[in-house]
N, C-alpha and C positions, 0 to 999 in steps of 0.2 A: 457116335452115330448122329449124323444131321438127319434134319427134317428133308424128304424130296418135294420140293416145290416146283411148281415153275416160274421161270424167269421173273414173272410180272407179279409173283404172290411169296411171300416172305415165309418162314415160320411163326414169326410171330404174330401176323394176320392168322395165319388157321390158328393158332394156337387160343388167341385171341377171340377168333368169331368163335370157337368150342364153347369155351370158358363164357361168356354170354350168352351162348344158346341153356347150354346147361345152367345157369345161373338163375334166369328166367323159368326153367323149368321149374326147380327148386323154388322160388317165390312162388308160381303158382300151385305147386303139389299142396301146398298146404290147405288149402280153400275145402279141396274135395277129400283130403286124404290123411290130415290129420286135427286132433282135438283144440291144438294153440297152445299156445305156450303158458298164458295167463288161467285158462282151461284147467294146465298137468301142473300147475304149481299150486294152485289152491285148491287141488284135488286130494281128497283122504285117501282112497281108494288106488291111487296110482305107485308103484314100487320105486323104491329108489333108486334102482338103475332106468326104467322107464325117467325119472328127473334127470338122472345123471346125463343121458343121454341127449335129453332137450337143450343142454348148451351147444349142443352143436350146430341147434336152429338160429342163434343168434345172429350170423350176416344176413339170414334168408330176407329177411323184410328190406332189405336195401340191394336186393338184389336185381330189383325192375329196372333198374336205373340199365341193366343192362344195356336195353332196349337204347340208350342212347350214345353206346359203344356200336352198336349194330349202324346207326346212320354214321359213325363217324368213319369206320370201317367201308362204309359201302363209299362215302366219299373217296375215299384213298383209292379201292378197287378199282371204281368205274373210272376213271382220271386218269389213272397213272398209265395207259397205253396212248395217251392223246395228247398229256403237259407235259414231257421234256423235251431237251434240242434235240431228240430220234425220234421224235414222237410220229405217229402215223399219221394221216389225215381222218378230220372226224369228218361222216361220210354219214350223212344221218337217216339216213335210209339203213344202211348197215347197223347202224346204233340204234336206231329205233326196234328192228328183227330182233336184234339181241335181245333188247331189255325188255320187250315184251314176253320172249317165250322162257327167259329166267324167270321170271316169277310170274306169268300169268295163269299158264296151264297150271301148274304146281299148285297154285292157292284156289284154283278153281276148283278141283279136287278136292281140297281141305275143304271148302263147302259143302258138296257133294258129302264125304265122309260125317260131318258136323250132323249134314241133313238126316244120314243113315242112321247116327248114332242117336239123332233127337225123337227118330221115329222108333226105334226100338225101346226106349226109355219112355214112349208113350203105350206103344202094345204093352209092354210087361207092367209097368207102374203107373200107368194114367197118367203122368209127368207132361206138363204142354212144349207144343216144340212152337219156336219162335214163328213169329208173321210170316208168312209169303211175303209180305212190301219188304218187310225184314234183309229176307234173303235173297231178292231183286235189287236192292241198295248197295249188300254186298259184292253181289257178282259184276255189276256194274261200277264197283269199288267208290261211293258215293255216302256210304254209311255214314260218317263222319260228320256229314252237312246233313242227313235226315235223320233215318230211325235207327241210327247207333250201331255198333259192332251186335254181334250175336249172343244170342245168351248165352251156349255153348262156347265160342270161340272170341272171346271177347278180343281174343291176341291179334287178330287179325285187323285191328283196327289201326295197324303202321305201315299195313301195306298198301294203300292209297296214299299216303306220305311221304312213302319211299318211291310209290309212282309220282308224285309229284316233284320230287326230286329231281328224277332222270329227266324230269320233261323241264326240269330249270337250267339243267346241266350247260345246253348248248349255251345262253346266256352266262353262267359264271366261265364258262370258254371264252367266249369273245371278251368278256371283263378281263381274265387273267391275259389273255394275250395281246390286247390293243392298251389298259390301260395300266395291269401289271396287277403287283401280289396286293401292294397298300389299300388303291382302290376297291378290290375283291373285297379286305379284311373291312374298309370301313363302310361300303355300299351292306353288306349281308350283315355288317353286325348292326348299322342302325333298322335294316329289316327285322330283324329277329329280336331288337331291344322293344319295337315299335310293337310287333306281337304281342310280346309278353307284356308289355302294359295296356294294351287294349283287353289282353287276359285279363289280368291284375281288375280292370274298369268294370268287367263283365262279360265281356265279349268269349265264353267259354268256348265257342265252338273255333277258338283259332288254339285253343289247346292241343287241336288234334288236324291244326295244316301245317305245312308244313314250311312256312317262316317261321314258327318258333323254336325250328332245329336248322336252318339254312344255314349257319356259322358255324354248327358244329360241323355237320358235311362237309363244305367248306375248308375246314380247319385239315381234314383228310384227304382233300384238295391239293393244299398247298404243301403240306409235308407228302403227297407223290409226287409234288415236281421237284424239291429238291433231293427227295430219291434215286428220281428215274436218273436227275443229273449228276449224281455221284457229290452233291452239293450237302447235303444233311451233315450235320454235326451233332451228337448228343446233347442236349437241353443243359444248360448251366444249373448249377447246383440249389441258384435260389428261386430258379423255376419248378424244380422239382419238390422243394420245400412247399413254394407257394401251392403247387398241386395237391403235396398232403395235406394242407392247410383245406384248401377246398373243399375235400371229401370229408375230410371232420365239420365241417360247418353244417355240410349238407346233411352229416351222420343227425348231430347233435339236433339240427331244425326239424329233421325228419319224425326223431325221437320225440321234438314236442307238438308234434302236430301239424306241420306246416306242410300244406298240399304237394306234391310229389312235382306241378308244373312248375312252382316258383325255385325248386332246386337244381333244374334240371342243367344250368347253365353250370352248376360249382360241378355234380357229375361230369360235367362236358368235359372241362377243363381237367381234371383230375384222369380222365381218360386218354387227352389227348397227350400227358405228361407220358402215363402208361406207355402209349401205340409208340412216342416219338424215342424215349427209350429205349424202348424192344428191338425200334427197327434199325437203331442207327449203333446198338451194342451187340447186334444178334451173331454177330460173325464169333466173337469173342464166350459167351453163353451158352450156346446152340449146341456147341459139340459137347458139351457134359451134361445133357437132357439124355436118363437111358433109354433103351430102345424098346423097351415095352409102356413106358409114357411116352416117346415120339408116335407111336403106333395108334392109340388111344387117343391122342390129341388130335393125328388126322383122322381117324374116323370122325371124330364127334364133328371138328372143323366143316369135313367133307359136308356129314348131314345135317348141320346146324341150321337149314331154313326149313328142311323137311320137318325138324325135329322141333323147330317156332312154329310150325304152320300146323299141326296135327294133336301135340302136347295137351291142351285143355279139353277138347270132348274128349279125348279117351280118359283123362284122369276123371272126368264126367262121371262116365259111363262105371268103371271103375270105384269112384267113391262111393253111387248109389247104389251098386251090388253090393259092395262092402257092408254100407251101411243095415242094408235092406236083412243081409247075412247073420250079421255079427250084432245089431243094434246100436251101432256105434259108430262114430272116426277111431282108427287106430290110437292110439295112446302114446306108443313108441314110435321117436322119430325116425327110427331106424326103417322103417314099414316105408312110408313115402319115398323114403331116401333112397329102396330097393326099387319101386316102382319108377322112379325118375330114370334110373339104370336101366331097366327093362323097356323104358320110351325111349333109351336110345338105340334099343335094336330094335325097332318098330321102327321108329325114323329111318332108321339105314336102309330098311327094306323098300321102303316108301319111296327114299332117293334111289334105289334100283331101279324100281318099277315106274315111279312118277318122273323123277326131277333129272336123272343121267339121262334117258330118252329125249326131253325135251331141251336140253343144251347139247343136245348132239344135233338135233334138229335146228336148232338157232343157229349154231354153227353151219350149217348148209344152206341153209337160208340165206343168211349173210354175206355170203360169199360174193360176192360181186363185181371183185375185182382184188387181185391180188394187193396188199396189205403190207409194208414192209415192217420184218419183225422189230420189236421192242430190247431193247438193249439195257438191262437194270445193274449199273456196275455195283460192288459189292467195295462200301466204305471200310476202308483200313485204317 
């Protein structure tokens, strides 16, 4: 059984965006919902299956890194109906419709929800809920350059990066198509070399713009136009070495300390080994995924922003009940690891209710002139 996609989205993009949504999840559950690993191991009082069980926390700390599979992915996404020889016309009035009501209603809401959750957490517990300037910064998605993500929902601090993304889009368009792929690779990577060493200088608050991710984007970019072109070839063998190599560097730096912005370039790369893989072997892979992980992997795919955008106040809210309950973080990792499961049917319902209404609506909006479809041939 194959994944049903459509034309312009792969399985291994949903498969892909799941897999980082949930991955993410799992990095954050720990915060609110369990003891730590360092906590259950030098604990008397803890059983040895409760130990036993904490190996299984061991990727979770390198699992934030998601977050920069999520921009490489959205590169590929938004591109690929505009960069190959069928490509449609980018109509930026229609592309602007779009991209705003994919993610703006949705995460306005997750503030909203943040807010409900921060206020309830104040009735019951005296617990403070973040500034009004706080959550003015956010709704105007400007947090970044002022008074920071939310204390609730700190995750929410990518989605003005990823709006700035879309609003760079129309430029790495005219770059890839006036002065082609080289140009694009070497204009956005001395951008985004230039960020990270003004990071590196001090310059903290370009940690969170979004040149210090523009090549990886970028990089999802260019591998949808040799997609959309039936042009992809699978990555040589010591590219995909070099990739492993990447993610163990980034393991090992991570492990001794080294701030999560200075690695974010070895993740990048190790991902984009990942996505180019996936998508140029998927034909050959695909039909032996069974049909109850195909099934499972679209759901999550499907509500993977839902399930970014809402994930942290409810594990919030959640943790401090627990705590408040039971006097404790749970001990067993298996407790969060249920809880993560159980935010992905909260997520789903969210994307019922929030995020399928407002891309039905983008969709109509949009519309403004007929569109000539997108054509993804399928490498053999």
């Amino acid at each position: 059984m194959t994944t049903k996609t459509s034309k312009s989205e792969s399985a291994t993009i949903v498969y892909l965006r799941g897999l980082a949504a949930f991955g993410v999840v799992l990095y954050h559950v720990r915060e609110d919902l369990w003891v730590g690993w360092n906590a259950l191991r030098g604990s008397s009082s803890a059983s040895a299956f409760d130990k036993a069980v904490a190996w299984i926390s061991i990727p979770t700390p390198f699992l934030g890194s998601g977050v920069i599979l999520f921009f490489l992915l959205s590169g590929f996404c938004i591109s690929l109906p505009y960069v190959g020889n069928n490509a449609r016309k980018l109509n930026l009035e229609e592309y602007a419709i779009r991209r705003f009501f994919r993610i703006y209603p949705p995460y306005l809401i997750a503030i909203i929800v943040t807010l409900i959750i921060e206020f309830v957490l104040l009735k019951t517990y005296a617990l403070p809920v973040a500034p009004y300037t706080s959550y003015l910064a956010n709704v105007f998605m400007v947090q970044n350059y002022t008074t920071g993500a939310l204390t609730s929902n700190g995750a929410l601090w990518t989605l003005p990066v990823e709006l700035e993304l879309y609003i760079a889009f129309p430029v790495v368009f005219y770059l890839l198509k006036n002065w082609g792929n080289k140009a694009l690779i070497i204009i956005t990577g001395i951008v985004s070399l230039i960020a990270l060493g003004l990071f590196i200088s001090g310059q903290f608050w370009l940690g969170s713009d979004f040149a210090m991710y523009w090549v990886v984007w970028c990089a999802g970019v260019l591998l949808a136009k040799d997609y959309a072109n039936g042009t992809l070839r699978k990555p040589s063998n010591w590219l995909l070495v070099t990739g492993v190599i990447a993610i163990g560097i980034a393991v090992v730096l991570q492990v001794r300390g080294i701030p999560s912005p200075y690695l974010e370039l070895l993740f990048g790369f190790f991902y984009l080994m990942l996505l180019w893989f996936g998508i140029s072997t998927e034909h050959r892979w695909n039909k032996y995924i069974p049909g109850g992980i195909v099934k499972a992997m679209n759901v999550l795919g499907t509500c993977s922003f839902s399930l970014y955008l809402i994930h942290k106040p409810v594990f919030r809210l959640i943790g401090i009940v627990w705590v408040n309950y039971f006097g404790g973080k749970p001990v067993n990792f298996l407790i969060p690891f249920g809880f993560s499961i159980l935010m992905v049917f909260i997520a789903w319902g969210f994307y019922l209710l929030i995020e399928a209404p407002t891309h039905a609506l983008a969709k109509k909006l949009s519309r403004t002139k007929k569109q000539p479809a997108v054509i993804v041939p399928v490498n053999e």
